[in-house]
DRENBAKOL-250250 format. One record per residue (C-alpha): x, y, z; residue number from 1. Coordinates in steps of 0.001 Angstrom, whole numbers. Example, Ala and Ser with C-alpha at 12.3 -4.5 7.8 and 13.67 -1.06 7.14 Angstrom:
x,y,z,seq
12300,-4500,7800,1
13670,-1060,7140,2
REM end
This chain:
x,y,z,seq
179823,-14111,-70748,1
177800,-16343,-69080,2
174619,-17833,-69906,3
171655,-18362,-67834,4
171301,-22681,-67814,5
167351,-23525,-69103,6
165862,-27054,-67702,7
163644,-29062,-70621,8
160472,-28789,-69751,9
159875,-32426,-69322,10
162431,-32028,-66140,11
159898,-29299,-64746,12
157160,-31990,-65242,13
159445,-34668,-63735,14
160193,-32239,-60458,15
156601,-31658,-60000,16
155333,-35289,-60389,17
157789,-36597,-57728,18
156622,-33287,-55459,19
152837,-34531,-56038,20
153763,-37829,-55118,21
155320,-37500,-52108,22
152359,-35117,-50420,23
148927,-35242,-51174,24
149345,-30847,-50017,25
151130,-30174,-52578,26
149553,-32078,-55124,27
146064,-29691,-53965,28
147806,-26540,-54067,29
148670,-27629,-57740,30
145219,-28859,-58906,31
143496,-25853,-57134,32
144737,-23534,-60007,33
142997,-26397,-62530,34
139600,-25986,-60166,35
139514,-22747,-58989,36
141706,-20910,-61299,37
139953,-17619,-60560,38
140386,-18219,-56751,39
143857,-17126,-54772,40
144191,-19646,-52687,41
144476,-19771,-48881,42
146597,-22803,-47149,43
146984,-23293,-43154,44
148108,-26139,-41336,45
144802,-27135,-40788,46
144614,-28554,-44308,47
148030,-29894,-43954,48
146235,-32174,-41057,49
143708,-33140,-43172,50
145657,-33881,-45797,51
147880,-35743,-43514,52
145423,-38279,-42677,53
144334,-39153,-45675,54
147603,-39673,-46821,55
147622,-42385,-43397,56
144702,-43852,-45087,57
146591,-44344,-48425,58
149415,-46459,-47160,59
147059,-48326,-44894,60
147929,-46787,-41661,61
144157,-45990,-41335,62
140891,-47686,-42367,63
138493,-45570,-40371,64
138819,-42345,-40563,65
136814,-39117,-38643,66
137106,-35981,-38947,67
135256,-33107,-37814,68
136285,-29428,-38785,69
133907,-26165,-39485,70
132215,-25495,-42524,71
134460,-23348,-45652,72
137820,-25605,-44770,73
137915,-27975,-47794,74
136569,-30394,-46525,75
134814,-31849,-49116,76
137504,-30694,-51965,77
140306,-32070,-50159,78
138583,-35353,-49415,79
136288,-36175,-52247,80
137727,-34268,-54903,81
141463,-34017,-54527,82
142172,-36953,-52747,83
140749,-39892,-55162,84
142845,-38007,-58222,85
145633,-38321,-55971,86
145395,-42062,-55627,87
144652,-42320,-58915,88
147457,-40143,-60775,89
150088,-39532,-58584,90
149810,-42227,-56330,91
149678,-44885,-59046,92
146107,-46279,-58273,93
144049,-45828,-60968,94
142509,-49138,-60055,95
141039,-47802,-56705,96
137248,-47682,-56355,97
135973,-44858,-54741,98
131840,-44515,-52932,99
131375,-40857,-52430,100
127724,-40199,-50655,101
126539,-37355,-49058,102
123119,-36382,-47825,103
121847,-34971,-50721,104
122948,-36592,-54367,105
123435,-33382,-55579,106
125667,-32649,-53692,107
127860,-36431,-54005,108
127926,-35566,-58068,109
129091,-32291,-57505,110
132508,-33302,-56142,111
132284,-36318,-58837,112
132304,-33928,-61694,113
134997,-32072,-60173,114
136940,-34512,-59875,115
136383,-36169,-63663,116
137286,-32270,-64577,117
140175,-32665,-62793,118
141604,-35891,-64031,119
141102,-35085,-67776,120
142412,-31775,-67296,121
145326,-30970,-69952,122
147758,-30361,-66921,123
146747,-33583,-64937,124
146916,-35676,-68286,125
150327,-34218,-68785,126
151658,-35491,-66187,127
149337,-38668,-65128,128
147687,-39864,-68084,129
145088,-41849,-66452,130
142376,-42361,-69673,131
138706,-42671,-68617,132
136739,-45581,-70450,133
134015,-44144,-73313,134
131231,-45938,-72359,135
131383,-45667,-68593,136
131925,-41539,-68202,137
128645,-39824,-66720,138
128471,-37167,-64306,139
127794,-39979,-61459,140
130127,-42354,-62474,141
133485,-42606,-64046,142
135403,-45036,-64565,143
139377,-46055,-65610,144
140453,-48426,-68248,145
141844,-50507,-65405,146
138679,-50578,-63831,147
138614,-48214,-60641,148
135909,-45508,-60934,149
134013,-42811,-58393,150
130677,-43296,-58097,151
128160,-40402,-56065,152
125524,-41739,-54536,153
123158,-40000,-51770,154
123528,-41353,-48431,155
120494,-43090,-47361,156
120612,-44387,-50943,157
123458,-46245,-50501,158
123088,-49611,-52878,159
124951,-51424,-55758,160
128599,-50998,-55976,161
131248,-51528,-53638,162
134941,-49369,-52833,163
137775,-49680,-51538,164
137359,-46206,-50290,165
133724,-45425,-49086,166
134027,-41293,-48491,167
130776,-39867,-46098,168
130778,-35991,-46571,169
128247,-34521,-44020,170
125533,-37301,-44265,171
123015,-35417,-42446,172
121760,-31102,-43455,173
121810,-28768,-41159,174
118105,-28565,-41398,175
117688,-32177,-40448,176
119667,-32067,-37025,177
116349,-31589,-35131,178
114491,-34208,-37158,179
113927,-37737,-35139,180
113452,-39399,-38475,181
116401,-37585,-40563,182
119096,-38843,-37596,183
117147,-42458,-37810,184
117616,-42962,-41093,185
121107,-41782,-40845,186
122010,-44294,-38285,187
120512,-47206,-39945,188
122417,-45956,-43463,189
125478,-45885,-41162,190
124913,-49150,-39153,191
123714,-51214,-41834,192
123908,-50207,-45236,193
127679,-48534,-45077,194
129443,-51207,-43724,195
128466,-53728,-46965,196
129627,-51245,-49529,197
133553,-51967,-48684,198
135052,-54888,-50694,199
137324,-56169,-47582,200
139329,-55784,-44187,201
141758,-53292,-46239,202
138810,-50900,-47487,203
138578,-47624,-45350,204
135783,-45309,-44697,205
136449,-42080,-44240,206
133676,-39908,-42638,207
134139,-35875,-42915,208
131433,-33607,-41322,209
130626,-30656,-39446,210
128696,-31801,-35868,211
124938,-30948,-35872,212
123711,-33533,-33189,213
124323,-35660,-30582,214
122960,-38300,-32180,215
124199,-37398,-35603,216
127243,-40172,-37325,217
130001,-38506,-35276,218
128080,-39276,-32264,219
127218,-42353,-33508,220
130561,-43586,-34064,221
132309,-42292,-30761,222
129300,-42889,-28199,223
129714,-46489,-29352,224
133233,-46693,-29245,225
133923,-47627,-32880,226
137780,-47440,-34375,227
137748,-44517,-35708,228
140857,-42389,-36218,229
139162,-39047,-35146,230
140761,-35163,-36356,231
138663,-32617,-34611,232
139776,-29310,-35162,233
137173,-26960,-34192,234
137193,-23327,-35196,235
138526,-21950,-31297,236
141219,-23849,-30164,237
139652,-25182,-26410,238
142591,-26775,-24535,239
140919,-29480,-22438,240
139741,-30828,-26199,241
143087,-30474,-27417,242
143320,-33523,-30467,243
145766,-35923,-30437,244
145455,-38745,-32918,245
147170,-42263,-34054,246
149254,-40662,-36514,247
151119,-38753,-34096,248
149006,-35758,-34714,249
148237,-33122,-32307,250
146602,-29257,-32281,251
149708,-27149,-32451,252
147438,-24326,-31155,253
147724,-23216,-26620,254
146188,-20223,-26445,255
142353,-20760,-25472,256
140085,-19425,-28235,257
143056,-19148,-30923,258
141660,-19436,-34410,259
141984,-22411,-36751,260
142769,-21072,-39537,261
143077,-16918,-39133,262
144153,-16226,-43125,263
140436,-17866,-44049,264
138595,-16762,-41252,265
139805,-13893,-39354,266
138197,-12736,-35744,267
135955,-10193,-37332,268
133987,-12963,-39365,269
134351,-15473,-36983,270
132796,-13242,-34662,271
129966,-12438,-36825,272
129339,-16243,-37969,273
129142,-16708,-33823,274
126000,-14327,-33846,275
124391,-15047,-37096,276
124355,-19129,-36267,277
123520,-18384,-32469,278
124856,-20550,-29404,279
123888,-24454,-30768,280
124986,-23957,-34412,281
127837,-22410,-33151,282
129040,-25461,-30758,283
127972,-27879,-33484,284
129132,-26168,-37010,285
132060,-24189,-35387,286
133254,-25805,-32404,287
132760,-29662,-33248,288
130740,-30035,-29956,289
126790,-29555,-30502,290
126167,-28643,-27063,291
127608,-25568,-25938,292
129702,-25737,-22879,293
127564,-23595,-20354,294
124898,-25895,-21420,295
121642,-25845,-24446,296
118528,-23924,-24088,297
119075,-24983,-19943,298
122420,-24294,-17784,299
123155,-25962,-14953,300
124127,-23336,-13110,301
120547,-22225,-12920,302
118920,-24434,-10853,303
120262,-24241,-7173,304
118853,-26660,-4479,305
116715,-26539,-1637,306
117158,-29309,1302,307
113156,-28457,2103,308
109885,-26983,797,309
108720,-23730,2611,310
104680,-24418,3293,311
101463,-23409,1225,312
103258,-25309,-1953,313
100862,-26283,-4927,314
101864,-29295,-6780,315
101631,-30406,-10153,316
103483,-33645,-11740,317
103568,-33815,-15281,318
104310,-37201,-17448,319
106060,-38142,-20601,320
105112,-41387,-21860,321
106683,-43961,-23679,322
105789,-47647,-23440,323
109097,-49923,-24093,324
111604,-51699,-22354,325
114112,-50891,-25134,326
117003,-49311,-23400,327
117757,-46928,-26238,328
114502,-45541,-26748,329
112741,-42893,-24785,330
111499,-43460,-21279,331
108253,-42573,-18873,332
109342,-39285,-16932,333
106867,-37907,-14363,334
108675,-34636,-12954,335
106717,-33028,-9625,336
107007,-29193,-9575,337
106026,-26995,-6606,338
105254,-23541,-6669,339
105678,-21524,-3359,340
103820,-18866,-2043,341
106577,-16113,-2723,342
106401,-17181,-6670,343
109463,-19956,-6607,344
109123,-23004,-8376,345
110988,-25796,-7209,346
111354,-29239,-8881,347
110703,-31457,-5725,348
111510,-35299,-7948,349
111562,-36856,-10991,350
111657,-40366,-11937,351
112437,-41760,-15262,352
111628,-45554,-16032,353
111885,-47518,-19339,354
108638,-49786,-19066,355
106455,-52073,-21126,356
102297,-50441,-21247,357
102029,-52240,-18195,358
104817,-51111,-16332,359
103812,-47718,-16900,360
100600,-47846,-15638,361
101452,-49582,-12158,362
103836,-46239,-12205,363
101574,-43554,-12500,364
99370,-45111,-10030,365
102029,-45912,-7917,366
103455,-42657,-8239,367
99906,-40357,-7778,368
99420,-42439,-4338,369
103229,-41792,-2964,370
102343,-37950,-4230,371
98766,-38394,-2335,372
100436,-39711,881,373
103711,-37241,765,374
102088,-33970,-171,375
98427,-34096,194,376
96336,-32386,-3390,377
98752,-33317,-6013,378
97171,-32068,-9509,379
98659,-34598,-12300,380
98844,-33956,-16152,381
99550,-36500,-19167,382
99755,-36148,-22825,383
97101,-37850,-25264,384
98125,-38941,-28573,385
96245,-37707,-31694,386
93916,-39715,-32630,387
91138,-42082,-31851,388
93671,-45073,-30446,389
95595,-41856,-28065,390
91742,-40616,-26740,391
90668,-44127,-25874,392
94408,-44724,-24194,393
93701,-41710,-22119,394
90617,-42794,-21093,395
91488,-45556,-20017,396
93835,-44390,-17921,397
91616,-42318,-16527,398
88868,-45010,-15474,399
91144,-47517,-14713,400
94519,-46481,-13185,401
94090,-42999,-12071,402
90110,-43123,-10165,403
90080,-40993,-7591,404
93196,-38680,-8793,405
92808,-35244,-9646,406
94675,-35954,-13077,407
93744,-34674,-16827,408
95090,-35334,-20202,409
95334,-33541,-22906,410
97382,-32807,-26779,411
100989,-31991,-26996,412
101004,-28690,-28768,413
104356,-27070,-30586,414
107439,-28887,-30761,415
109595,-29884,-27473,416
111440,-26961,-27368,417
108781,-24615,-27580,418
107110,-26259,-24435,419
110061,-26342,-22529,420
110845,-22491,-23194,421
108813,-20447,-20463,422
110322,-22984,-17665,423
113685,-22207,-19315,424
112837,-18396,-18831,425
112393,-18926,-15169,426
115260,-21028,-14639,427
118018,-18450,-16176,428
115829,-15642,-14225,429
116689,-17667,-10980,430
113491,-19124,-9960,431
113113,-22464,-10591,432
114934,-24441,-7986,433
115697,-28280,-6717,434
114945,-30250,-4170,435
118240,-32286,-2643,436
117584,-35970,-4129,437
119127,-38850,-5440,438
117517,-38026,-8836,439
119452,-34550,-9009,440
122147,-35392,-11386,441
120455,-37291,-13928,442
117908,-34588,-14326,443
120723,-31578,-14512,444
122375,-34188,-17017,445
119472,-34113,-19224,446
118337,-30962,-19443,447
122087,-29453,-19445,448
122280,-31071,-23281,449
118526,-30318,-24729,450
117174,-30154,-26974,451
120453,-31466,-28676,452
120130,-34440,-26373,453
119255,-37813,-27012,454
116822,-37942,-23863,455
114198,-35362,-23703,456
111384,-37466,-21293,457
112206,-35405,-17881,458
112440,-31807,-20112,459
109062,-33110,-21248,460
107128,-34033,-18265,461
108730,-30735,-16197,462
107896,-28518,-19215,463
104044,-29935,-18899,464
104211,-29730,-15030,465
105325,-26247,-15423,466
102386,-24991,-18120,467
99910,-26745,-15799,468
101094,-25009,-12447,469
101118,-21535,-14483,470
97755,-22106,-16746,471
95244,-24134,-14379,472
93762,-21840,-11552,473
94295,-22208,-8137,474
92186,-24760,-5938,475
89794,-23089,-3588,476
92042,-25464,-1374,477
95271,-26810,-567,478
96877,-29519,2056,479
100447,-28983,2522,480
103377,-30653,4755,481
106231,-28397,6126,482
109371,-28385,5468,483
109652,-31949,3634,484
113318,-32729,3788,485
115198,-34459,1130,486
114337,-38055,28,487
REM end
C-alpha cells in the first residue's frame, strides 16, 4: 500500500518565499489574507500592471513613475502598503527608506500602519523576519534595525527626512480640484519641495492618483514633459488612448468602452458610478482624462459660424482683467457679443492679451475705439475688485481711459462657472453663434476644456458680455453696419 508523501513544513515556507520573491502579485495575493482576512479577494490584470511597474522600479528600470487608474483598484494598497514590505522582506531591502505623503496625513498613516501590521505579522515574520527597532515604532514612522523605515507625511507638509522611494498617493481631494489655491500649493509641493526629499540619482518617485484637474500633478508632470514612466488605465478602454509604456507594457483591451477590471466593477455599477459622479468626475476619476471628450460645461459642436452679422445687432463687450506679463498666469480677455433681432447671439471677436496695468489700459481704450469705429453704440462692461483699492481702480478707468465710452463696472458675483452657465444654456440650445475670425480656435479651445481648464479669461469676459446683453435694457437707439464680413 502506498502512502501519500508529506513535505516539512519549512519546504512549504521555502516554496512560498521564492514565489514572493520573484513577483511582487503574488506576494499581495498572500499578504491580502494578513490585511483583509475577512475580504475574498478580487485580482485582474490590471493589478498585475501595476504591480508590474513597481517591480521596474525595484530593479532600477524606473525612477519616475505615473500612474493613473480609477478609484477602488488598490492603488494605494498595492503601492504604499504592499509594495515597501515587499522590498523590505522578500526583496531583501530592509534598508530602503520609504516617504509616503498624501493630501491629507490621515490618510499617509493609514497605509503606514498597515503596512507596520503587515511586517510584524506572525506569517510575514515567519518567513521574513525583518525586526522593527523599539524606540523608533509609531504609527508615522517605523523603522528597521538596519536603518530603512516608512515615514507618512501629508503632502504640502513635506519636510525632514529623505527616501529612496518618495510614494505620492492622490496629493490633491476631490473637493480641492476646483480650488486655485489647493492646485497652487500642490504644484509648488511638487516642483519644489518633492524633488529634495530623494537621497540621489537612483531614488524614484512614484506618483499614483486618480485625475481631478488639468492642472492637478498628472498634468503637471506631462504638460511639462517630465520623465515620467506613465500607466493610465482608465475604467473604459478608449482606443486612440490605448497605453503603451517603457516596460513593454500595453492595454491588452480593443473593444471601445471594454471594462478595466469587470470582476470588481461590473457594467451595472459602472454605469451607476457614471450618473452619480456626472460627466467631469466621470472623465477625471473614471476615465483618467478630466475633460470629457465632447467637451466641459461647453461643446464645440455648439457654436457654428457666421461669415456676417444680419443688421439691427446690439453689442456688448465684456472684459476679464488681469494685469501681468507672466505667461502662465491669466490674461485680459474682452469678448464682443451681438444679439440679433431674431434672438441669436453671436460672438463677433475676442482678444486675449497678457499685459502689465499699463498694457491693459492702452487695450481697452484701444479696443472701445476699434468697437466705436466698426460697429457704432458698443455698450462695454468690466469687473471691479472688492474693496476700496478695486473701486478706486475702476474709477479710474472710468475718468481716465474709457471718457466718452458707454462702459460700467461692477462686482463679480458667484463663482466662474455659475456666470458662465446661462450662455452655456444658449449655446447647447443652438443660439449662440461665431463670427469667421482668426481668433476662432483659441476661443473654441478654451471654452471646449472649462471650467477644468487652466485659462478661463475669454469664458469670463463672454459670460459678462452675455449677462449684460440679457440684463441691461435696450437703448432707445442703435447704429448698426450691415453685413460686417469676417476680420
Amino acid at each position: 500500500m502506498l502512502r501519500k508523501r508529506t513535505f516539512p513544513a519549512i519546504d512549504l515556507i521555502a516554496l512560498e518565499r521564492e514565489a514572493c520573491r520573484r513577483s511582487l502579485a503574488t506576494f499581495a495575493k498572500r499578504a491580502w489574507r494578513v490585511l483583509e482576512p475577512a475580504t475574498p479577494l478580487r485580482w485582474g490584470w490590471a493589478l498585475d500592471a501595476i504591480c508590474a511597474h513597481l517591480e521596474a522600479v525595484t530593479r532600477g528600470e524606473i525612477t519616475r513613475l505615473l500612474m493613473n487608474v480609477p478609484p477602488g483598484t488598490m492603488k494605494s494598497l498595492l503601492t504604499g502598503v504592499i509594495w515597501p514590505a515587499w522590498e523590505f522582506g522578500p526583496q531583501g531591502m530592509p534598508h530602503k527608506r520609504f516617504l509616503a505623503t498624501a493630501h491629507k496625513q490621515d490618510l499617509a498613516v493609514r497605509d503606514n500602519v498597515k503596512c507596520r501590521r503587515l511586517i510584524q505579522s506572525e506569517w510575514y515574520q515567519a518567513r521574513w523576519p525583518v525586526p522593527l527597532v523599539h524606540d523608533q515604532n509609531m504609527k508615522t514612522k517605523f523603522e528597521t534595525v538596519q536603518t530603512g523605515f516608512r515615514e507618512a507625511m501629508a503632502f504640502t507638509s513635506m519636510t525632514g527626512a529623505r527616501g529612496d522611494r518618495v510614494i505620492l498617493d492622490d496629493p490633491l481631494a476631490a473637493d480641492d480640484a476646483n480650488s486655485d489655491a489647493a492646485l497652487l500649493a500642490a504644484e509648488l509641493s511638487f516642483l519644489e519641495a518633492l524633488p529634495t526629499r530623494i537621497n540621489n540619482d537612483r531614488s524614484a518617485i512614484v506618483v499614483i492618483m486618480q485625475r481631478l484637474h488639468e492642472r492637478d500633478t498628472s498634468g503637471l508632470i506631462l504638460s511639462k514633459g517630465l520623465p515620467y514612466t506613465h500607466l493610465c488605465l482608465p475604467m473604459r478602454f478608449e482606443a486612440e488612448r490605448r497605453c503603451e509604456t517603457s516596460i513593454g507594457f500595453i492595454d491588452p483591451r480593443t473593444t471601445e468602452g471594454e471594462l478595466l477590471f469587470p470582476d470588481r466593477f461590473p457594467e451595472e455599477q459602472v454605469k451607476e458610478l457614471e450618473r452619480t459622479l456626472g460627466s467631469y468626475a466621470t472623465a477625471g476619476q473614471l476615465q483618467q482624462r478630466p475633460v470629457p471628450r465632447g467637451g466641459g460645461l461647453f461643446k464645440k459642436g455648439w457654436f457654428n459660424t457666421i461669415k456676417a452679422l444680419p443688421v439691427g445687432c446690439r453689442f456688448v463687450r465684456g472684459w476679464d482683467l488681469a494685469a501681468t506679463e507672466d505667461k502662465e498666469a491669466a490674461a485680459t480677455a474682452g469678448v464682443l457679443i451681438a444679439r440679433a433681432p431674431d434672438g441669436r447671439f453671436i460672438i463677433v471677436d475676442s482678444t486675449r492679451e497678457q499685459l502689465g496695468p499699463m498694457g491693459v489700459e492702452r487695450l481697452m481704450k484701444a479696443t472701445a475705439e476699434q468697437d466705436r469705429a466698426t460697429y457704432g453704440a458698443v455698450r462695454g462692461s468690466y469687473p471691479q475688485d472688492p474693496g476700496q483699492a478695486g473701486k478706486a481702480q475702476a474709477q479710474h478707468i472710468m475718468r481716465h481711459v474709457l471718457t466718452g465710452f458707454d462702459y460700467h463696472f461692477s462686482p463679480e458675483s458667484g463663482d466662474k462657472e455659475t456666470r458662465a452657465l446661462p450662455l452655456a444654456a444658449q449655446a447647447e440650445a443652438g443660439n449662440v453663434f461665431l463670427l469667421e475670425g482668426p481668433w476662432n480656435d483659441v476661443f473654441l479651445d478654451e471654452v471646449a476644456v472649462f471650467p477644468m481648464g487652466k485659462w478661463k479669461d475669454q469664458v469670463d469676459a463672454a459670460s459678462r458680455a452675455f449677462t449684460e446683453l440679457t440684463t441691461a435694457p435696450k437703448p432707445t437707439e442703435t447704429r448698426t453696419t450691415t453685413m460686417v464680413g469676417m476680420y
